[in-house]
C-alpha positions in Angstrom: 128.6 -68.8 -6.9 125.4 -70.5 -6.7 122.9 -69.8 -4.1 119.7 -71.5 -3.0 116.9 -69.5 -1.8 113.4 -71.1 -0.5 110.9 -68.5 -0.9 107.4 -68.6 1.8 104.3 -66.3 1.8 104.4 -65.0 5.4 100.7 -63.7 4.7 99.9 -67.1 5.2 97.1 -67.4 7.7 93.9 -68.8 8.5 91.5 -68.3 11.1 87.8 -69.0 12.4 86.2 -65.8 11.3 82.6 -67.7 12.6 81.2 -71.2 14.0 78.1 -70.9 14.4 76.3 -73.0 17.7 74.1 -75.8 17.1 71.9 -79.0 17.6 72.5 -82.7 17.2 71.1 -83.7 13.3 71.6 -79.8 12.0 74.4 -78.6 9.9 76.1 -76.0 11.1 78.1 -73.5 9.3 81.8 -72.6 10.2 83.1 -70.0 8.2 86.9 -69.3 8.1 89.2 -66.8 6.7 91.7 -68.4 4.3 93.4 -65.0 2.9 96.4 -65.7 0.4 95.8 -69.4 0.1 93.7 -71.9 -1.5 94.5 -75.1 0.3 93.6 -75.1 4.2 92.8 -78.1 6.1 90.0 -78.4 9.1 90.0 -80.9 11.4 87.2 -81.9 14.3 87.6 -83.7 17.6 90.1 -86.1 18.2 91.0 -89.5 18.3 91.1 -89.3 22.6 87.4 -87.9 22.1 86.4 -90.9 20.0 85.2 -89.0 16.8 87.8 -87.2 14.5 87.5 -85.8 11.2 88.9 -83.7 8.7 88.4 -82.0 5.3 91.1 -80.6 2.8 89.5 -77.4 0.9 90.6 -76.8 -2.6 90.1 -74.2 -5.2 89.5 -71.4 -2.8 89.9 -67.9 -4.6 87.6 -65.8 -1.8 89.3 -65.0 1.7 86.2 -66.5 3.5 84.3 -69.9 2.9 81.7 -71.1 5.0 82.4 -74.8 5.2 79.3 -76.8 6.8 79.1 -79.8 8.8 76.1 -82.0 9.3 76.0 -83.6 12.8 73.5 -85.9 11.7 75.4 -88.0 9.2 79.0 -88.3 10.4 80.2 -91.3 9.4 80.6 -90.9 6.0 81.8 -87.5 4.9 79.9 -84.8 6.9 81.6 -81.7 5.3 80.4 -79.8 2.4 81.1 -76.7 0.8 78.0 -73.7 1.2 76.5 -72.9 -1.7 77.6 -69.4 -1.7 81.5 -70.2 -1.3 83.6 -70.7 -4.3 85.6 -73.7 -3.1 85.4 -77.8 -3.0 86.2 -80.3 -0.5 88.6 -82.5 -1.8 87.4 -86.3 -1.3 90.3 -87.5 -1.2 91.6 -85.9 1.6 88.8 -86.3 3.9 88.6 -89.6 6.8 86.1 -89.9 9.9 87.7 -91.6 12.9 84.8 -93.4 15.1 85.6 -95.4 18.3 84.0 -98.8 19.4 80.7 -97.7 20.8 79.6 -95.0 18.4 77.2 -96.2 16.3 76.3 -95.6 12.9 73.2 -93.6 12.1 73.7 -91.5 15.6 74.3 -87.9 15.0 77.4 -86.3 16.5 77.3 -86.4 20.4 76.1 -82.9 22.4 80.0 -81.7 23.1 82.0 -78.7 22.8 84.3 -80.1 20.2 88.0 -78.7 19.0 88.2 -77.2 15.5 91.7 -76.3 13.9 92.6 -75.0 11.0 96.3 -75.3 9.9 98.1 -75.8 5.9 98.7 -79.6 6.0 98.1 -82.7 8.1 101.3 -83.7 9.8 102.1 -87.5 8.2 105.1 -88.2 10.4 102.2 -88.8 13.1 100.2 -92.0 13.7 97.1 -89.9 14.5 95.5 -88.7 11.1 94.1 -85.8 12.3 97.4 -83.3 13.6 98.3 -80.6 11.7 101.7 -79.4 10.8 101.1 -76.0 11.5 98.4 -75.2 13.4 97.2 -71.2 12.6 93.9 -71.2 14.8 91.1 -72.8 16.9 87.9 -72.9 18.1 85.4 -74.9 19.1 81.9 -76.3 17.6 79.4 -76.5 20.1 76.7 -78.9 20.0 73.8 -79.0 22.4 71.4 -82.2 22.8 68.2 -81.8 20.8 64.8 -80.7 22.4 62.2 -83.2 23.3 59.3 -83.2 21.4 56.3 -81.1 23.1 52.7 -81.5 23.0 50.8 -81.7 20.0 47.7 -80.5 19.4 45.6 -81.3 16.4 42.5 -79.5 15.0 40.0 -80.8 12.5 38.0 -77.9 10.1 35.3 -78.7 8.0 36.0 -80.2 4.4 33.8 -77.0 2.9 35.8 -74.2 4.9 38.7 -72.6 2.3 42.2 -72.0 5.1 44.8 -69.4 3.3 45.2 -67.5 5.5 45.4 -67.4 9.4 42.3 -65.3 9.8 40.5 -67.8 7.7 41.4 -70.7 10.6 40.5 -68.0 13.2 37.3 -67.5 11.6 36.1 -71.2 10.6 34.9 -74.2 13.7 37.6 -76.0 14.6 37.4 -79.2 16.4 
């Protein structure tokens, strides 16, 4: 008799371990637990939302990677791998989604956007950005940037040496 077995890793899971809050223009750093498995898959927003994206990690070998995102330039490919992480965003699998109206050069709207984190991106779908199995969520929250306060300028004299903050306290200022 023959028989055909199909062998899965039922450790396989990922989760959100951390996304940290930010403002529009900053990157922001998510960091996820990938734990027996080397190939997750992220996606951000939605199509419904008018901005999607996702991002295929590769050559993982820790259980947490902090992926970042910049919020400033999203139109191209926002995602990046933190320096202290181990893995690589695959180019190829990567794609930003932008409806009519969003312009290029504007940083990612002030929203509490979805994040998931699943195994594969489901290709039976005509939205790029489902997963097939979906292991967690969360959400990045972005909050709209501060206005710029007042300003105010002082002037010291060419001859006056400023190291140190006692050294401005001490000089004329004007």
């Amino acid at each position: 008799d023959t028989a055909t077995v199909e062998v899965t890793d039922s450790r396989l899971d990922y989760a959100f371990a951390d996304v940290e809050q930010t403002t529009q223009g900053e990157i922001t750093n998510i960091t996820v637990d990938v734990s027996e498995s080397s190939t997750p898959v992220i996606t951000l927003g939605g199509t419904e939302y008018g901005y999607a994206t996702h991002a295929k990690l590769t050559n993982v070998e820790e259980e947490e990677v902090v992926v970042q995102f910049d919020t400033h330039d999203v139109h191209s490919n926002p995602w990046s791998v933190h320096e202290d992480s181990d893995a690589e965003i695959a180019e190829s699998d990567t794609s930003v989604y932008t409806a009519d109206g969003f312009e290029s050069g504007d940083p990612l709207p002030s929203y509490n956007w979805d994040l998931s984190i699943g195994d594969e991106l489901d290709s039976s779908t005509s939205d790029d950005y489902d997963l097939v199995n979906e292991h967690d969520r969360d959400r990045l929250v972005v909050q709209d940037r501060a206005a710029i306060g007042d300003v105010t300028t002082n002037t010291a004299p060419a001859a006056d040496t400023l190291e140190t903050l006692d050294d401005l306290e001490d000089t004329t200022v004007t």
